[in-house]
C-alpha positions in Angstrom: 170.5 159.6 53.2 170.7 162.9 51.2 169.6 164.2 47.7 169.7 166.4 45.7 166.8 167.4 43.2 165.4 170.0 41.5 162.0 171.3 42.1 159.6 173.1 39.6 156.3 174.2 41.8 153.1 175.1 40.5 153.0 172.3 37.7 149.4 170.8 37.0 150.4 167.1 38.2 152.8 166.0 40.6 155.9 163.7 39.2 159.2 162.6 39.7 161.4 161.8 36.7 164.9 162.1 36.2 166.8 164.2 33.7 168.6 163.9 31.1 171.7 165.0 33.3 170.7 162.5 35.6 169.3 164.6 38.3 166.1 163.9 40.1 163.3 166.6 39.2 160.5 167.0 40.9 157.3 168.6 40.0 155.0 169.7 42.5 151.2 171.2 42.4 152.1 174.0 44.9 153.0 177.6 44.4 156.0 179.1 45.2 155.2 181.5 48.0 155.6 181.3 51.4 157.1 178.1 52.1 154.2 176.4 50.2 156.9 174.9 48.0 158.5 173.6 50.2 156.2 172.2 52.9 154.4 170.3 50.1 157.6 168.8 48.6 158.6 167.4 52.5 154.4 166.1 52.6 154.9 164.4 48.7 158.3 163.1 49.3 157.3 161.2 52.4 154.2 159.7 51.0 155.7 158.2 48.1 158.3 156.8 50.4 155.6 155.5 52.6 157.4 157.8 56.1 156.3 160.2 58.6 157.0 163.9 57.4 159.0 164.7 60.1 162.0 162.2 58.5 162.4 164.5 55.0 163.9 167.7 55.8 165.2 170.5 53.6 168.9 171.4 54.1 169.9 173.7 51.7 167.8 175.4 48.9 165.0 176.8 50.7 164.5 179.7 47.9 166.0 177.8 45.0 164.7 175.3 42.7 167.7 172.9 43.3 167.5 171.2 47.0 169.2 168.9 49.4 166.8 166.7 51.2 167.9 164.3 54.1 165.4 161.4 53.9 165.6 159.7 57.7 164.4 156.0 55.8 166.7 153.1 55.9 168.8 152.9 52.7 166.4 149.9 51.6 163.3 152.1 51.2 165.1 155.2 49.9 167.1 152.6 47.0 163.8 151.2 46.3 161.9 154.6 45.9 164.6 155.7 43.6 164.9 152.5 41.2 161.6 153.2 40.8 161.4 156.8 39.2 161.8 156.6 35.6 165.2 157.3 34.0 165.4 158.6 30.2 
């Protein structure tokens, strides 16, 4: 499954939350430099979905704030993760 979010890194807590838009936002702890970003959004978005690392990859967006992530979960566990992030 694939989604699309938008990451802000260096934020003081980690949270996901959707917009008013409706997209998925992501903040993250890490800095943006040198793939920190990035490899910290795969290692959070795996362990709130309770999967290995190596089934969230980054498919487009590696030095933008918006992203496509492919999430290599059944559709169960990736529905469940989502109803579950607070929507305004």
């Amino acid at each position: 499954m694939t989604i699309q979010l938008k990451v802000k890194p260096g934020s003081k807590v980690d949270s996901l939350f959707y917009d008013a838009a409706g997209l998925l936002q992501v903040k993250i702890k890490a800095p943006a430099q040198d793939g920190k970003a990035n490899a910290y959004l795969v290692e959070f978005l795996a362990r709130q979905l309770g999967i290995p690392k190596a089934s969230v990859t980054i498919t487009a967006g590696f030095t933008s704030q918006h992203k496509r992530v492919d999430i290599d979960a059944p559709a169960e566990t990736v529905a469940r993760f989502t109803d579950q992030i607070a929507r305004p």
